[in-house]
C-alpha positions as CSV (number, residue, x, y, z in Angstrom):
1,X,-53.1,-190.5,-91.7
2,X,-53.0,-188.1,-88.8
3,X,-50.9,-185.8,-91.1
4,X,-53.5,-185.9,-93.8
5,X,-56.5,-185.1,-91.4
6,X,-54.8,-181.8,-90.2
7,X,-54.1,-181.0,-94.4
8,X,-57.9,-181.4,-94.9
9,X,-59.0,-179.4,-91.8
10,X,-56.8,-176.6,-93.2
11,X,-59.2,-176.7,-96.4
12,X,-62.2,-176.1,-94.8
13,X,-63.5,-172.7,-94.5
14,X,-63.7,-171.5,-91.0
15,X,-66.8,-172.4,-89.1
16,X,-67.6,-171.5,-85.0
17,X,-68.2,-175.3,-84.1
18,X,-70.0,-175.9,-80.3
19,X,-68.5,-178.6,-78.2
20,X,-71.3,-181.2,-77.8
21,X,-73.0,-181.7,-74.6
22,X,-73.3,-184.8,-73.2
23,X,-76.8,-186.6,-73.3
24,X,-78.9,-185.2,-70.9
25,X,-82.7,-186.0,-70.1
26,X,-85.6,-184.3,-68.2
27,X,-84.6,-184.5,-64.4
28,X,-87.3,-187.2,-64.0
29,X,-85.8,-189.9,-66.4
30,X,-81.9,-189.0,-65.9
31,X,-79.4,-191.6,-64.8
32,X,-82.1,-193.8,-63.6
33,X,-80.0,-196.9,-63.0
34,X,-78.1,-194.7,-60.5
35,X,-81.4,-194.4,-58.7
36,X,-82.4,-196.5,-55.3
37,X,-85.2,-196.7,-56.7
38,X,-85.6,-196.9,-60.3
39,X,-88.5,-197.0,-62.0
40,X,-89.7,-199.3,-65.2
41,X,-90.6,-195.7,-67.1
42,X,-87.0,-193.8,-66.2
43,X,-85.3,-197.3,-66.9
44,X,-87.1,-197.4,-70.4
45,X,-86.0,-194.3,-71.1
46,X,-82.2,-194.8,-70.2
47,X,-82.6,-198.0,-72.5
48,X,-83.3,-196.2,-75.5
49,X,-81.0,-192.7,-74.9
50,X,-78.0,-195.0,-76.1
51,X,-74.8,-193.7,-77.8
52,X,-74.3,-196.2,-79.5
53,X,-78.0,-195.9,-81.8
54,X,-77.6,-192.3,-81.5
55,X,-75.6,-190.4,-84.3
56,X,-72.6,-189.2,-81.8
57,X,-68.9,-188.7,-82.2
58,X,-67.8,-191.9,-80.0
59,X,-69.5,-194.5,-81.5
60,X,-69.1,-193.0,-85.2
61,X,-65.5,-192.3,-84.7
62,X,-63.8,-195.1,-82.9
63,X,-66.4,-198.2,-84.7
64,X,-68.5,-197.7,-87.2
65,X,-65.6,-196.1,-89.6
66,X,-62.6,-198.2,-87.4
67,X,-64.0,-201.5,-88.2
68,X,-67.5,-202.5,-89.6
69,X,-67.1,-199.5,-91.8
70,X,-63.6,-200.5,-93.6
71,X,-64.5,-204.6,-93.3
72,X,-67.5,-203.2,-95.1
73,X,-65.9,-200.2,-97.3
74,X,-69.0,-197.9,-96.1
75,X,-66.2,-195.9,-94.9
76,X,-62.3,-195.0,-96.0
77,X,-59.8,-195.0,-93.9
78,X,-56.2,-194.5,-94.7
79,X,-54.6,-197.6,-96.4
80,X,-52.2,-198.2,-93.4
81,X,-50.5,-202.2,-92.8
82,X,-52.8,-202.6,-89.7
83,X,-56.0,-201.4,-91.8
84,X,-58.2,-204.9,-91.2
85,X,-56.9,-205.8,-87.5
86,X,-59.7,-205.3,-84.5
87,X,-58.9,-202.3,-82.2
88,X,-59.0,-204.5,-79.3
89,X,-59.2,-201.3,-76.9
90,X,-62.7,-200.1,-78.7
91,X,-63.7,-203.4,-79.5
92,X,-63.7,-203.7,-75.8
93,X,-66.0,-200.5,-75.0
94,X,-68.5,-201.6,-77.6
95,X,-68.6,-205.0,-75.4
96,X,-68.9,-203.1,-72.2
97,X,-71.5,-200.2,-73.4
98,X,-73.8,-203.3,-73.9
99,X,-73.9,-205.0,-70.8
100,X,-73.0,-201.8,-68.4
101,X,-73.7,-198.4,-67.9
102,X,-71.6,-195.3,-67.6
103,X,-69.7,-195.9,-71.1
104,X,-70.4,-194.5,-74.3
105,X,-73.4,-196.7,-74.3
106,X,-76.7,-196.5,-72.1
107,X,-76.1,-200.4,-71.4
108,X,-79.0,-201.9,-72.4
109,X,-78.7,-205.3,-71.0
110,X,-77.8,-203.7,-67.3
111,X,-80.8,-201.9,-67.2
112,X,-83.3,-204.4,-68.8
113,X,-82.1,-206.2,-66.0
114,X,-82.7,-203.8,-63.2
115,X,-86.4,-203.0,-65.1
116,X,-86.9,-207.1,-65.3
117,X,-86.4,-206.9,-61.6
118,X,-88.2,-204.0,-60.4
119,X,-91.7,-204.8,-63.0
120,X,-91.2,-208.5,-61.3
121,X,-91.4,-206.6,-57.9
122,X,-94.9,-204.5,-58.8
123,X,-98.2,-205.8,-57.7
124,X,-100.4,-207.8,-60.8
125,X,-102.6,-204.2,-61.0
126,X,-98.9,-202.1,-61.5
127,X,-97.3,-204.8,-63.7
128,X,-100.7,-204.5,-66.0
129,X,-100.2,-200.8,-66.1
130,X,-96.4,-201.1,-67.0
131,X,-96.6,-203.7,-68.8
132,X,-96.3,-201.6,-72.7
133,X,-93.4,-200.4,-71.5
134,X,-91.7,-203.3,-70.6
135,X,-92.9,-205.1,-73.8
136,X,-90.9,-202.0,-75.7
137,X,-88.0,-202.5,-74.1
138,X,-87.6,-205.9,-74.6
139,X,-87.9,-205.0,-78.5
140,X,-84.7,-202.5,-78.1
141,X,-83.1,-205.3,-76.0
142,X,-83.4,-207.7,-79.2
143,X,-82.2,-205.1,-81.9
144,X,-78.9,-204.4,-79.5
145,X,-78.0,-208.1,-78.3
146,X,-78.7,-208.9,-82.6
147,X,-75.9,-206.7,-83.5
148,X,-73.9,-208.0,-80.6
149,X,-74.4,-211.9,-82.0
150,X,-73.5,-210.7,-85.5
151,X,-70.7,-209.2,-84.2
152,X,-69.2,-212.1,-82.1
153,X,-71.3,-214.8,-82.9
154,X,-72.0,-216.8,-79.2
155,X,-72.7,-214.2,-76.4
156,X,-73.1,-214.2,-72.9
157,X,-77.0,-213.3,-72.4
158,X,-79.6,-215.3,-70.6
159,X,-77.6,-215.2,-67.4
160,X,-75.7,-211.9,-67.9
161,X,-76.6,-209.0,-65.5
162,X,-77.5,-211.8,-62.5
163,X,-76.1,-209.5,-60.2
164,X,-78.9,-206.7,-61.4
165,X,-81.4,-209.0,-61.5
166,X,-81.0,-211.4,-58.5
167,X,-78.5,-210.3,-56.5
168,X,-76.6,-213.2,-57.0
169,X,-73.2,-213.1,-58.3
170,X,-71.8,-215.0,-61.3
171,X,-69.7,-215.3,-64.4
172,X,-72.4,-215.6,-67.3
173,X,-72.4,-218.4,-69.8
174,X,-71.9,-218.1,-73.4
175,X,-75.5,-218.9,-75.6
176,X,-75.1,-220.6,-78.7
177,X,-75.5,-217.9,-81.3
178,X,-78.5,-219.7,-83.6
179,X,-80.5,-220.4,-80.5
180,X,-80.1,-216.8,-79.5
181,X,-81.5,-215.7,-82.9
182,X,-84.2,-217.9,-82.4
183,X,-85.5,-217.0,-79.7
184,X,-85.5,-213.2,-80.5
185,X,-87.7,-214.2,-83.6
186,X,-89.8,-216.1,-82.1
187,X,-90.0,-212.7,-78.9
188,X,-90.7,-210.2,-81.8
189,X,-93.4,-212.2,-83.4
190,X,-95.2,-212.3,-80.0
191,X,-94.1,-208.5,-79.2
192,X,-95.6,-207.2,-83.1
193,X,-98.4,-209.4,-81.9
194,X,-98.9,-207.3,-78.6
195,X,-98.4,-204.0,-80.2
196,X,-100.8,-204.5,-82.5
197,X,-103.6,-205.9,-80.3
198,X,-102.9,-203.4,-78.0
199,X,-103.2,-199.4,-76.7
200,X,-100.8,-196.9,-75.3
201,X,-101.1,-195.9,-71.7
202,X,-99.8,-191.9,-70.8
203,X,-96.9,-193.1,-68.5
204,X,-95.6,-195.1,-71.7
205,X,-95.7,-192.3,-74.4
206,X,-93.9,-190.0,-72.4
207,X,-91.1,-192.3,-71.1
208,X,-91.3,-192.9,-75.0
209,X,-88.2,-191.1,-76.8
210,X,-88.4,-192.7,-80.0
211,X,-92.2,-193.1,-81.2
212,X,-94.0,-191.6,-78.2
213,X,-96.0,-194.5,-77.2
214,X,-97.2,-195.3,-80.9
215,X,-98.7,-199.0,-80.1
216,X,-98.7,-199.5,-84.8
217,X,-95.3,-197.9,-84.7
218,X,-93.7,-200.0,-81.7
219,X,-95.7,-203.2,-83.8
220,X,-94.0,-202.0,-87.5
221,X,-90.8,-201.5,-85.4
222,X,-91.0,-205.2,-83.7
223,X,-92.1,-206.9,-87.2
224,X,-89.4,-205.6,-89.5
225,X,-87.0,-206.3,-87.1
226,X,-88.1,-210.0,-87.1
227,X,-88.1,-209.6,-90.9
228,X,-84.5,-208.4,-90.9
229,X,-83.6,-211.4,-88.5
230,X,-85.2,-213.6,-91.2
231,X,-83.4,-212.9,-93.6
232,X,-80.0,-212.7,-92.0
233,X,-80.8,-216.8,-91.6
234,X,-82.2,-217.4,-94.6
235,X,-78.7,-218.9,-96.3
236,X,-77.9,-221.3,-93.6
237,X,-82.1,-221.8,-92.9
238,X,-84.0,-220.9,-95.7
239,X,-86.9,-223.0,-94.7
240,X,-87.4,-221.4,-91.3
241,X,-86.8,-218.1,-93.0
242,X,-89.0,-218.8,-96.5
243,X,-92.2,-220.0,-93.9
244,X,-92.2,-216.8,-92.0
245,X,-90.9,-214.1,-94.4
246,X,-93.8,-214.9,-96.8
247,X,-96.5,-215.6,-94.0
248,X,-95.6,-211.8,-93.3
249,X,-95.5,-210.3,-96.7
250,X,-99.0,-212.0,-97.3
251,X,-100.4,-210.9,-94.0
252,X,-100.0,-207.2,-93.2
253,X,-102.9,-206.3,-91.5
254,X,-101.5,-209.0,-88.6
255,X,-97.9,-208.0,-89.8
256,X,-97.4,-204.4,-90.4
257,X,-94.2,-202.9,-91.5
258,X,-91.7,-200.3,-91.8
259,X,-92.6,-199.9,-95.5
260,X,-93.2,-195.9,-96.0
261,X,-96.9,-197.4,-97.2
262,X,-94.9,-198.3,-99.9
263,X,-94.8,-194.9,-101.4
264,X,-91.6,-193.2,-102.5
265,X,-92.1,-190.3,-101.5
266,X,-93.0,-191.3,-98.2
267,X,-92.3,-188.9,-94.6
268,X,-89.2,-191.0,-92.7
269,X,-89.7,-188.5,-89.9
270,X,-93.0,-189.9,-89.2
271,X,-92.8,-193.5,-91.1
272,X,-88.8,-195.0,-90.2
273,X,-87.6,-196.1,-86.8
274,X,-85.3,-193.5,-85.8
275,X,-83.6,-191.9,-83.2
276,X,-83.8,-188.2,-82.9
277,X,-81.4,-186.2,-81.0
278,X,-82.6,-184.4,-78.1
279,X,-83.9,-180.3,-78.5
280,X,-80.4,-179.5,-76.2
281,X,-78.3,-181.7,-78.1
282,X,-75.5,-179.6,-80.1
283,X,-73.6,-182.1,-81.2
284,X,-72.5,-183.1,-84.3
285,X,-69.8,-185.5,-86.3
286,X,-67.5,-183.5,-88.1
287,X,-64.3,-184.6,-85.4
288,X,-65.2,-188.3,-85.9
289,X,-65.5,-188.0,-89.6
290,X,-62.0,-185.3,-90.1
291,X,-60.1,-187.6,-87.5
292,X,-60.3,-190.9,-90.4
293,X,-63.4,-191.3,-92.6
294,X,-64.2,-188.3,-94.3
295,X,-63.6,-189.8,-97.7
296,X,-66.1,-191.0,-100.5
297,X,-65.8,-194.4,-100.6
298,X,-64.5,-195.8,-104.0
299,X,-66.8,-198.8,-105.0
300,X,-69.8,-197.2,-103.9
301,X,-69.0,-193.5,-105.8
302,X,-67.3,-195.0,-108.7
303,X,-68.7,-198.0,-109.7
304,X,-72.4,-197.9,-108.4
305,X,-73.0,-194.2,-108.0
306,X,-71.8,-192.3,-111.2
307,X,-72.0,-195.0,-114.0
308,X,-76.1,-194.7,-112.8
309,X,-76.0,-191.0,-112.8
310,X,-77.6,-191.7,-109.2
311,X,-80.0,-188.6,-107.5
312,X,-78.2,-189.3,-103.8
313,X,-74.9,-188.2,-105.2
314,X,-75.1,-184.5,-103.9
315,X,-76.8,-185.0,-100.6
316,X,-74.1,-187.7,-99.5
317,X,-70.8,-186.4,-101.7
318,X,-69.4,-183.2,-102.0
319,X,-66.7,-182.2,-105.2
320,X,-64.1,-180.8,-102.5
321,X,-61.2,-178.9,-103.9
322,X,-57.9,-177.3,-103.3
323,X,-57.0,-174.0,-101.8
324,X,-55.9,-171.4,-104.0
325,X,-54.1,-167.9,-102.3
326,X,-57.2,-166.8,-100.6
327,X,-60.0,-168.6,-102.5
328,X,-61.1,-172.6,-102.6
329,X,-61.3,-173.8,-105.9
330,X,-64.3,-176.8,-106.0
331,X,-63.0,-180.4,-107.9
332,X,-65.0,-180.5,-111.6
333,X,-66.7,-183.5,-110.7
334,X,-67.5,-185.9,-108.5
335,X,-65.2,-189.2,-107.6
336,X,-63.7,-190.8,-104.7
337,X,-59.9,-192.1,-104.3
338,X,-59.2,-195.3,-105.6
339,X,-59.1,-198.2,-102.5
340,X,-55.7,-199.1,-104.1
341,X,-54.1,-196.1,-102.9
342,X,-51.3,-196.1,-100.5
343,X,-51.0,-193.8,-97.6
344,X,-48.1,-191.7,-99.4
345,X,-50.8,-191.3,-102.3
346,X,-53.5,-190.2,-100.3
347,X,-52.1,-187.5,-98.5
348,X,-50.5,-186.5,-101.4
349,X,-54.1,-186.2,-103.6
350,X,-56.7,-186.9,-101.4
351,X,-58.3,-182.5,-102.2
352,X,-58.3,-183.8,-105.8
353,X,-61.4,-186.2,-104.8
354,X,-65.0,-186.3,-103.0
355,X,-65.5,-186.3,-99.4
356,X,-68.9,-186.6,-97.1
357,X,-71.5,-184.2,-97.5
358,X,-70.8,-181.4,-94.5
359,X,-75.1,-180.5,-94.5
360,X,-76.2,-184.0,-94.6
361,X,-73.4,-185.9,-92.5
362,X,-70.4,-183.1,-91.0
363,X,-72.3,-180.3,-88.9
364,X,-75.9,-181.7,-88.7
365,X,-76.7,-181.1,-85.1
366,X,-80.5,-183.0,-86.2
367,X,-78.9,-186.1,-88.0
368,X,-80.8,-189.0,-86.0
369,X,-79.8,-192.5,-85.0
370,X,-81.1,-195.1,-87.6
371,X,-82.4,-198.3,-86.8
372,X,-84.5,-199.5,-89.3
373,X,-85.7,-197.7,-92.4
374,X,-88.3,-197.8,-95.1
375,X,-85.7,-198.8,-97.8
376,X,-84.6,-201.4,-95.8
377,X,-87.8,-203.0,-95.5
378,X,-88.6,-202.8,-98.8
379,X,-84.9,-204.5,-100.4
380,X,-85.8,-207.4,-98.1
381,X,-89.5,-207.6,-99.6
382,X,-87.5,-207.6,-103.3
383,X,-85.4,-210.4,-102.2
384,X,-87.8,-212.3,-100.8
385,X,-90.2,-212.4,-103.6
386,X,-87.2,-212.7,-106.3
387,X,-85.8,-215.9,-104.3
388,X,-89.5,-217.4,-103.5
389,X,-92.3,-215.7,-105.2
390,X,-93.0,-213.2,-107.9
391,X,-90.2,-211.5,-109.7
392,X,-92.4,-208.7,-110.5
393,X,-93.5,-207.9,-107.0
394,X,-89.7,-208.1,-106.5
395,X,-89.3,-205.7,-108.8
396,X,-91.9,-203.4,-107.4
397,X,-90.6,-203.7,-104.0
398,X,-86.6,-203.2,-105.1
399,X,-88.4,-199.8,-107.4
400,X,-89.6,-198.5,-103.6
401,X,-86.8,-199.1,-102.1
402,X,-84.8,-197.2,-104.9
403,X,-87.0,-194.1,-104.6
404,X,-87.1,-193.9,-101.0
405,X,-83.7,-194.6,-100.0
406,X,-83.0,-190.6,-102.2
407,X,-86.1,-189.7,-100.3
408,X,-84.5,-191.1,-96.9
409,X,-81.0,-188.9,-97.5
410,X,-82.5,-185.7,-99.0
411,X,-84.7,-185.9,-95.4
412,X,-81.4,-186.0,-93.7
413,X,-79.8,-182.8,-95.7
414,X,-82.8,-180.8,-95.0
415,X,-82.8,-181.3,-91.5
416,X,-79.2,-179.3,-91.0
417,X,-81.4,-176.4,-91.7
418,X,-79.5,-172.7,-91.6
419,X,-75.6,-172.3,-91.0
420,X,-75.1,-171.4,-94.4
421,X,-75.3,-175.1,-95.1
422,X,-76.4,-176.1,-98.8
423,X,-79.6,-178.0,-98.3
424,X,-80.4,-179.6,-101.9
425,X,-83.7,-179.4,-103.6
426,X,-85.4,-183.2,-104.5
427,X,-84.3,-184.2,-107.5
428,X,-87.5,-184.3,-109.9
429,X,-89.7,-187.3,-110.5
430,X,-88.4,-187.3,-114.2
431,X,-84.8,-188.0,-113.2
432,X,-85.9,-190.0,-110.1
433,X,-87.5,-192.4,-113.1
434,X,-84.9,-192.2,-115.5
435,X,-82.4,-193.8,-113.0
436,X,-84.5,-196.7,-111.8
437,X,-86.3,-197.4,-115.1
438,X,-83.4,-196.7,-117.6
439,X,-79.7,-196.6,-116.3
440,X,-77.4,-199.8,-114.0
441,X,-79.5,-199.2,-111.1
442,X,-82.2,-200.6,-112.9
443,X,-84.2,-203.9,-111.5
444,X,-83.5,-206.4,-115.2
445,X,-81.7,-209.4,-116.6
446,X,-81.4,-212.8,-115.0
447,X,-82.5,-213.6,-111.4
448,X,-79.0,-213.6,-110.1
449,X,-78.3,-210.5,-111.6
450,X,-81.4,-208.8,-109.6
451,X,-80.2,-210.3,-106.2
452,X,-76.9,-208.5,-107.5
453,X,-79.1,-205.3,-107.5
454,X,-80.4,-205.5,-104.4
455,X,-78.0,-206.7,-102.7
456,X,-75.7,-203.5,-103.8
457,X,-78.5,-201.2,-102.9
458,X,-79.2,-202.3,-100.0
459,X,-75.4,-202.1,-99.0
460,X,-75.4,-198.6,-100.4
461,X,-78.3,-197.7,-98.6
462,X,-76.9,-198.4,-95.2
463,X,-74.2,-196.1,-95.6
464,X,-71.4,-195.1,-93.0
465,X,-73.8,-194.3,-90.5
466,X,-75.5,-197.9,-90.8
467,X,-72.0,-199.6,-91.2
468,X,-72.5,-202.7,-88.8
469,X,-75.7,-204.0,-90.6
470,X,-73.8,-203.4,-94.3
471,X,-70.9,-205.5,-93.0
472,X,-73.3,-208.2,-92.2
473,X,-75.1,-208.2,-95.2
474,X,-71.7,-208.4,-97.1
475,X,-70.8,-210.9,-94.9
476,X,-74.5,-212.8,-95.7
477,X,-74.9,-212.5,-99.6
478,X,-71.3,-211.5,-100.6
479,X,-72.1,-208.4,-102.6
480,X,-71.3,-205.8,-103.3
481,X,-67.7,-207.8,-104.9
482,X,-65.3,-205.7,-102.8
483,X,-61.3,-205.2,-103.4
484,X,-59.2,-205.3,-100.3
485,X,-55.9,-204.3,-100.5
486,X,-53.5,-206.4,-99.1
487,X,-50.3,-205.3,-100.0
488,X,-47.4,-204.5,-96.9
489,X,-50.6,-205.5,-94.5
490,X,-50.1,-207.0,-91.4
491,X,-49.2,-210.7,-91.6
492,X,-52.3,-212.4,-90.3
493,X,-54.4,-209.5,-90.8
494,X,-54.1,-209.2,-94.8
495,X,-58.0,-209.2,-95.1
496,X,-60.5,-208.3,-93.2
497,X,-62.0,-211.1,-90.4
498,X,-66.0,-212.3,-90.6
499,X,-65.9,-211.9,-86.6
500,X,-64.7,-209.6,-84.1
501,X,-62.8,-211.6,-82.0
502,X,-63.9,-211.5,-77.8
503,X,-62.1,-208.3,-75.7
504,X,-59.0,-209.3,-73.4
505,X,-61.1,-208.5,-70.2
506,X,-64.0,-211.0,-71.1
507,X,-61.5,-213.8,-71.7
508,X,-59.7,-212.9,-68.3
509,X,-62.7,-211.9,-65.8
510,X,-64.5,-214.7,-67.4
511,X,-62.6,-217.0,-68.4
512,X,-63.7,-220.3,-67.2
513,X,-67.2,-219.7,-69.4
514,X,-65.2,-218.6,-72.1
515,X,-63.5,-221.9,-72.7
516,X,-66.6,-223.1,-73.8
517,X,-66.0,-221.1,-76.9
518,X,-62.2,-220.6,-77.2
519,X,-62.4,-222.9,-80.3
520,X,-64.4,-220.5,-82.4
521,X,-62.3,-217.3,-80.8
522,X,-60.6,-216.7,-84.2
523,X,-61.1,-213.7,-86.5
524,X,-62.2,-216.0,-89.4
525,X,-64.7,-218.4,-87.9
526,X,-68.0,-217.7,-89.7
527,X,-71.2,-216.1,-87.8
528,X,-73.9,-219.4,-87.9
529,X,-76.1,-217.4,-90.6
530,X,-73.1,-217.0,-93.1
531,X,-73.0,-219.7,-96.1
C-alpha cells in the first residue's frame, strides 16, 4: 500500500504545501487545564478546540479512514489480510484523547471534570453567571462520551476523572451502555430546554468557538443531538424512541432543530453545527488522505452515485488520470476501483479510477469539523414519519435532506477559496430536481424500499469525514448492503467487528473494574441499540 501511496503522490502536480501548526488559542484560553487556576470560560474553550471534532490530519488519518471508515466503506483502504482488525495502538489514543489531555484530543471528560469542580467551587452569584457555559459544555460532553458508547458499548464515565474532580484517587467503573444513553437523553432534553428559555451572557460568547454564545443555536444543537440519540435506540426501544421523536417533530417551537428551516438551499455556515478551524490554522488533510484513503469508494460512486447521475459527484470525486511525458492526462469519467480488488490490482490500476476531491477534501485549509448537519436532521425526520407517521411528510423531509446534503458539500468546495483550486458552480435547480424527482435517488415504491433510501443517503451523506456515525448507522439499520472481502484475510478477522474491542492499557491499569465486562470484550458482541 505504502508503495502505491508514493505512485500517486508522483501524479500529482507540484504544489508548495505548509506544515500545519498545531492548535493554538488566544493567550487567555490556551492550555487551560495546565493552569492553577483554571477558569469555567478557558476550560470551555479547551473542551470544544478538540482534534478529534476538528478536521486534522491525526484523527482523519490514523481512525476515521483506519477503522470506522473501512467497517463502514466511507473510506478505501488497500485490500491488505489485516484490513478489518482494530489498530490496537490508535484505538488506544482515541481512548485516551477522551478521558486526558495532552493527546491528539482536548480530553473532554478531564476537563469537564476540572470545570465541574471549579463552577462547584464559585459562590451562588458566580455559579449564576457561569452557569450557560457550563450548561454548553455538558452538551459537548454528551456528543463525545455518545461516540465513545457506540464505539465500545459500556464505558467508564460517572466516576472517571475522580482524581480532577475530588482529589481522590480511583479506578473508574464501567456504566452499563443503555443507562448511559439514557441519561444523556433525558440531560439534552433539559439542556435544549435551558437554551431555549434562556440568554447569552458576554463571558459565554466569547469563550464560545463554535456558535458564539448563540442561546437558539446551542438549543437546535442540544435537540438534534437528542434526536440522533433517539433514533440510534429506536430498533432495540422503539417505544421510548417513537414517544419522544414525534413529541419533537410536532413541537418545534419548544424543540427547535438543526433543520436549515427546511430549505434546500439553506446557509450551513450559519444554520449546521460545525467546527471551524481557527484564522491561524494552516492545516490541511492531503498526508492523511495520500498516506491510505484517497480513493473513491466503490458502493457509494458506483452503485449510488452514477446510476442517479448525482449533483455531489464533482465536489467530492475527481476523474484522476495517468501521467503522460510531461502532461497529465484526466480519466474519461468518473468511477472508483472495485472493493474486490487485491492489493497487486490496485497498485497496478488504481490512476485509471476516481479519487477525493483535492478543493473540497485534500488542501482545504477552511474544511470544518462536523458534528451535526442539516441533512442529518432531516433523513431522521424522513424515517421517523415513514416508520410512524405520514409517508408524505417522509417524503418531504428525505426531498430536504437530498437537496441540502449537495448544498452542504458545494459549501465545503467553496470554502478552499484561491490556490488555483477548482471551486464548482451549484448545479442548477433543474438538475437538482431531476435527480430527486426522476432518477434511483428518488423517494418511491414500498415503505421498505424508502427506509432503503434513506438509509443509503444518510450513509452517503456522512461521508469519510463523518465515518464513525456512518459505521453506526450501518451497524443500526443494515444499509447500505455492503461487500466485504474476505478472501486471504486474517483468520478471526475475515469481516469487520460491530465493536472496538477495549485498549491493552485499560484492561491492565484497570483491570479489576474491567472484569465486570470481560464477557462482552469481543469484537462481535453487539452495541445495546443494534437489532
Amino acid at each position: 500500500m505504502k508503495k502505491l501511496i508514493i505512485k500517486a503522490s508522483c501524479l500529482l502536480i507540484a504544489i508548495t504545501t505548509v506544515v500545519g501548526c498545531k492548535k493554538e488559542l488566544d493567550e487567555k484560553f490556551n492550555n487551560q487545564e495546565k493552569v492553577l487556576d483554571a477558569n469555567v470560560a478557558g476550560l470551555f474553550t479547551g473542551m470544544l478546540n478538540n482534534d478529534r471534532v476538528a478536521a486534522k490530519y491525526w484523527n482523519v488519518r490514523t481512525f476515521l479512514t483506519q477503522m470506522p471508515g473501512v467497517y463502514a466503506q466511507t473510506s478505501y483502504i488497500g485490500n491488505g489480510n489485516t484490513i478489518y482488525q482494530q489498530n490496537e495502538g490508535y484505538s488506544q489514543q482515541y481512548w485516551d484523547d477522551f478521558y486526558s489531555t495532552g493527546g491528539n484530543g482536548s480530553g473532554p471528560l478531564a476537563l469537564f471534570r476540572a470545570m465541574e469542580r471549579k463552577f462547584n467551587s464559585l459562590s451562588a452569584t458566580d455559579q449564576a453567571n457561569q452557569k450557560v457555559i457550563f450548561q454548553a459544555a455538558k452538551v459537548v460532553l454528551i456528543e463525545q462520551a455518545a461516540k465513545m458508547v457506540d464505539l465500545w458499548g459500556d464505558i467508564p464515565y460517572s466516576t472517571a476523572g475522580s482524581l480532577t474532580s475530588t482529589d481522590v484517587i480511583g479506578n473508574p467503573k464501567y456504566d452499563e451502555q443503555k443507562a448511559l444513553y439514557t441519561s444523556f437523553i433525558a440531560d439534552l432534553d433539559a439542556l435544549g430546554t435551558y437554551f431555549n428559555t434562556n440568554t447569552t451572557t458576554a463571558a459565554f460568547s466569547k469563550s464560545d468557538i463554535l456558535l458564539k454564545g448563540n442561546m437558539n443555536m446551542w438549543a437546535r444543537y442540544a435537540n438534534s443531538l437528542r434526536l440522533r440519540l433517539l433514533m440510534r435506540i429506536s430498533r432495540t426501544d422503539e417505544t421510548t424512541a417513537k414517544t419522544a421523536i414525534l413529541a419533537m417533530l410536532a413541537n418545534q417551537s419548544n424543540y427547535p432543530l438543526v433543520d436549515g428551516g427546511n430549505i434546500g438551499t439553506y446557509n450551513p455556515g450559519t444554520s449546521d453545527i460545525l467546527l471551524q478551524p481557527l484564522t491561524n490554522s494552516t492545516s490541511d488533510l492531503h498526508d492523511a488522505f495520500f498516506e491510505g484513503s484517497w480513493y473513491a469508494t466503490d458502493y457509494a460512486l458506483n452503485t449510488v452515485m452514477l446510476p442517479a447521475n448525482d449533483p455531489r459527484i464533482p465536489v467530492i470525486y475527481d476523474k484522476f488520470g495517468r501521467g503522460s511525458g510531461t502532461s497529465f492526462v484526466q480519466n474519461a469519467e468518473y468511477k472508483a476501483m472495485p472493493i474486490t480488488f487485491t492489493a497487486a490490482q490496485q497498485e497496478a490500476s488504481f490512476a485509471d479510477y476516481s479519487v477525493l476531491d483535492s478543493a473540497t477534501f485534500l488542501y482545504n485549509q477552511k474544511l470544518p469539523g462536523i458534528i451535526i448537519t442539516a441533512s442529518e436532521v432531516n433523513f431522521i425526520k424522513a424515517e421517523a414519519f415513514e416508520r410512524w407517521g405520514s409517508s408524505t411528510d417522509a417524503k418531504t423531509a428525505y426531498d430536504n435532506a437530498l437537496r441540502q446534503s449537495v448544498t452542504f458539500y458545494h459549501y465545503l468546495n467553496n470554502l478552499n477559496q484561491g490556490g488555483g483550486f477548482k471551486n464548482v458552480a451549484a448545479p442548477a435547480t433543474s438538475v437538482i430536481d431531476t435527480w430527486v424527482n426522476s432518477s434511483t435517488a428518488t423517494y418511491t415504491g414500498s415503505s421498505a424500499a424508502k427506509l432503503t433510501q434513506i438509509y443509503t443517503q444518510k450513509w452517503l451523506h456522512y461521508g469519510v469525514l463523518q465515518s464513525t456515525e456512518a459505521w453506526s448507522e450501518y451497524r443500526r439499520t443494515g444499509f447500505p448492503v455492503l461487500t466485504f472481502p474476505t478472501t486471504g484475510k486474517l483468520s478471526g478477522f475475515d469481516t469487520p467487528p460491530t465493536r472496538l474491542i477495549y485498549p491493552a492499557k485499560e484492561k491492565t491499569l484497570n483491570s479489576e473494574n474491567y472484569q465486570a465486562v470481560a464477557s462482552k470484550d469481543t469484537r462481535k458482541t453487539k452495541i445495546f441499540w443494534m437489532p
